[in-house]
LORO-311442 format. One record per residue (C-alpha): z, x, y. Coordinates in steps of 0.1 Angstrom, whole numbers, padded with zeros to 4 digits, always signed. Layout:
BEGIN
ZXY ...
***
This chain:
BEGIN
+0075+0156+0111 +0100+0131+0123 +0091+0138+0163 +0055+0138+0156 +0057+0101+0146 +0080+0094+0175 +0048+0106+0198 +0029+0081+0180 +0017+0054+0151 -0014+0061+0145 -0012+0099+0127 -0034+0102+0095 -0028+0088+0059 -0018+0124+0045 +0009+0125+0069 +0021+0092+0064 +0023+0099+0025 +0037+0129+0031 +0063+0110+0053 +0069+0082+0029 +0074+0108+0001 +0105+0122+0019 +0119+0089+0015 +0116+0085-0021 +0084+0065-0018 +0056+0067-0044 +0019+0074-0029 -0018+0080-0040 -0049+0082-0026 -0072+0054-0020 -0106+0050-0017 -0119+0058+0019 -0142+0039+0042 -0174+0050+0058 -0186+0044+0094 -0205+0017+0083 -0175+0001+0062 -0187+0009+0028 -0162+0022+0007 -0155+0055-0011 -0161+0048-0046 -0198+0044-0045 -0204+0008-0055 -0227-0008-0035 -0209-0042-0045 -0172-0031-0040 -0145-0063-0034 -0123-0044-0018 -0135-0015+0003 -0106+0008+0008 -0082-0011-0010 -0085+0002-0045 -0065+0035-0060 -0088+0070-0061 -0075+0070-0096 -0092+0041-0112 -0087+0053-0150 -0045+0051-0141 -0043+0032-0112 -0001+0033-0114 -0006+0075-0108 +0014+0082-0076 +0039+0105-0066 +0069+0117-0042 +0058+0156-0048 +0051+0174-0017 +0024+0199-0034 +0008+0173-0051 +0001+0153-0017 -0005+0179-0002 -0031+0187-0025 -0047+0152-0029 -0056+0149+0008 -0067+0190+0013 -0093+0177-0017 -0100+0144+0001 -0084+0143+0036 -0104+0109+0046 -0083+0092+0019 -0069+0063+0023 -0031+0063+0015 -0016+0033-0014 +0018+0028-0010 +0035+0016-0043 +0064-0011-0041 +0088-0021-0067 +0117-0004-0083 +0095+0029-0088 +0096+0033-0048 +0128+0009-0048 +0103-0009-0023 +0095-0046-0012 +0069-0056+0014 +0064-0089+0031 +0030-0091+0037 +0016-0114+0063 -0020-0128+0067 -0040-0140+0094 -0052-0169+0072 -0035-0200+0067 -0007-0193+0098 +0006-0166+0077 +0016-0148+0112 +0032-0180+0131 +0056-0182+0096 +0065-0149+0093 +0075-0152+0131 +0097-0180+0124 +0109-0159+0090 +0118-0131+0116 +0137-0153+0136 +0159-0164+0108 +0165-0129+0089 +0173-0102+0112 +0159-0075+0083 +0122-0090+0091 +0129-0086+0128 +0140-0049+0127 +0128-0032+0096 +0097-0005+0093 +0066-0029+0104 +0026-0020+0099 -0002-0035+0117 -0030-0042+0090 -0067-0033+0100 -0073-0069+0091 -0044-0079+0117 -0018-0091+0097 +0020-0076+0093 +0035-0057+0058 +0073-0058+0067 +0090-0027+0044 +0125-0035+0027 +0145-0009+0008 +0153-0028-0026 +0175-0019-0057 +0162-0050-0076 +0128-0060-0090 +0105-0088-0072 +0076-0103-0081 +0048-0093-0063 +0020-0124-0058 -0004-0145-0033 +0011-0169-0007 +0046-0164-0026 +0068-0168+0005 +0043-0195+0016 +0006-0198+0026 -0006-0166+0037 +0025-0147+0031 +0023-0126+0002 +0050-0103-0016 +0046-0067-0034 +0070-0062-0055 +0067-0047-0092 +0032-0036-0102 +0021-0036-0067 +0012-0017-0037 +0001-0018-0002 -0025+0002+0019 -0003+0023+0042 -0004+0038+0082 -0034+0062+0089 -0057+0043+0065 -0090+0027+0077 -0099-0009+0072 -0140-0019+0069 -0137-0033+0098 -0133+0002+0111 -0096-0007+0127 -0067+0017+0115 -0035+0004+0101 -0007+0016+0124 +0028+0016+0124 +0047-0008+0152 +0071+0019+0155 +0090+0044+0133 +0120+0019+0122 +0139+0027+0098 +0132+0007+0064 +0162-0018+0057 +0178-0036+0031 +0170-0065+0019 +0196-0088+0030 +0222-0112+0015 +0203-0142+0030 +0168-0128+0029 +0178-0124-0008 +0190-0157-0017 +0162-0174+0000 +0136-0154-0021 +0153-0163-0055 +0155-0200-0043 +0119-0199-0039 +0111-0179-0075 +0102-0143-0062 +0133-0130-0080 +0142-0131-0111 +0130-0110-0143 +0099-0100-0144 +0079-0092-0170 +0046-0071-0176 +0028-0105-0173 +0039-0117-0139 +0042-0080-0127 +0009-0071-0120 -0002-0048-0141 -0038-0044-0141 -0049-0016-0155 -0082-0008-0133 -0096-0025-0101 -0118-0058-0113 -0150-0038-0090 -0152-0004-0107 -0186+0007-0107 -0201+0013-0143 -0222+0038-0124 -0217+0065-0097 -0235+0089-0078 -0223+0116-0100 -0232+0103-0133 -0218+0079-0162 -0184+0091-0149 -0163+0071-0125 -0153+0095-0092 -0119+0090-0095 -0107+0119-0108 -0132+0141-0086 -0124+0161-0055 -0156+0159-0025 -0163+0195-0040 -0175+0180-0076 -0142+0200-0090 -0119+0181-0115 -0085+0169-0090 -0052+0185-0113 -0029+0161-0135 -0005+0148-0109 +0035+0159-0111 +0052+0132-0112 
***
């Protein structure tokens, strides 16, 4: 699997999960996106097309089991893939927007913690950066929480991974297969000075239960999709 990556960044979303997986990192389906940008779950109004988890009744349902993966994507192999940070995937990503210079200061971030520099680095579809970090302790995950238009996913969080589609129709991609570091001494202590550490609790952690644009109403009836394979069939409990 490895040398298939070293070839090149851009594989599909079931290979990346089934990639992440290996190291111990939770992963779920997300909603797809069409040709045209629309996304998977069937509402015409939808916030965040192919941002939100295929399993909208449990949106924390992921997993590191190879069957079930495999599974997910043979039942909907144009899913997008949700990465989960925190202490379940012992992961934190830096994530870096295009708004508000979020780019030019996670540059200058990079310049003064070598783990930003070197660490396992996507490409968003939208163009910004998630920077992975292999974490033992709990973060919190919010908006601009390094600074404007940097953001953190920590506990209760999760990012859309490698081999996923934006609207836009770009791919995210990995830079390169890096390995994921640690979260540094310094990188540490700068994020507690600034309040991303620290305990966190189930208010701060966010834990929203269900995307805010579920549909009340979907193509197949009363029923939201999310626990429905392309065939109609019901998708199996997950293992966890």
């Amino acid at each position: 699997m490895i040398s298939r990556f070293e070839r090149g960044s851009s594989s599909d979303a079931g290979s990346w999960a089934l990639y992440f997986a290996s190291l111990g990192i939770r992963v779920a389906p997300a909603f797809e996106v069409d040709h045209q940008g629309r996304c998977g779950c069937l509402n015409s109004a939808c916030l965040r097309p192919g941002k939100h988890p295929l399993f909208q009744e449990d949106w924390s349902t992921a997993s590191t089991d190879t069957a079930q993966i495999k599974s997910w994507w043979r039942r909907r192999p144009s899913a997008n893939l949700l990465v989960q940070t925190g202490s379940r995937s012992k992961l934190l990503v830096i994530d870096a927007d295009t708004r508000a210079g979020g780019i030019r200061s996670l540059e200058a971030l990079q310049e003064r913690f070598c783990e930003l520099r070197n660490s396992f680095l996507v490409r968003s579809g939208s163009g910004g950066r998630h920077v992975y970090l292999h974490t033992s302790r709990r973060w919190r995950s919010g908006t601009d929480s390094v600074c404007s238009g940097i953001d953190v996913r920590g506990e209760g969080g999760y990012v859309i991974g490698p081999g996923s589609h934006h609207f836009s129709g770009v791919r995210y991609t990995a830079e390169s297969l890096r390995p994921i570091l640690p979260v540094g001494a310094e990188l540490e202590s700068h994020l507690r000075q600034i309040g991303v550490g620290g305990p966190v609790s189930q208010k701060n952690a966010r834990t929203r239960k269900e995307p805010p644009d579920r549909p009340a109403e979907t193509a197949l009836g009363n029923r939201s999709p999310a626990l429905i394979d392309e065939l109609g069939k019901p998708i199996p409990p997950v293992r966890r």
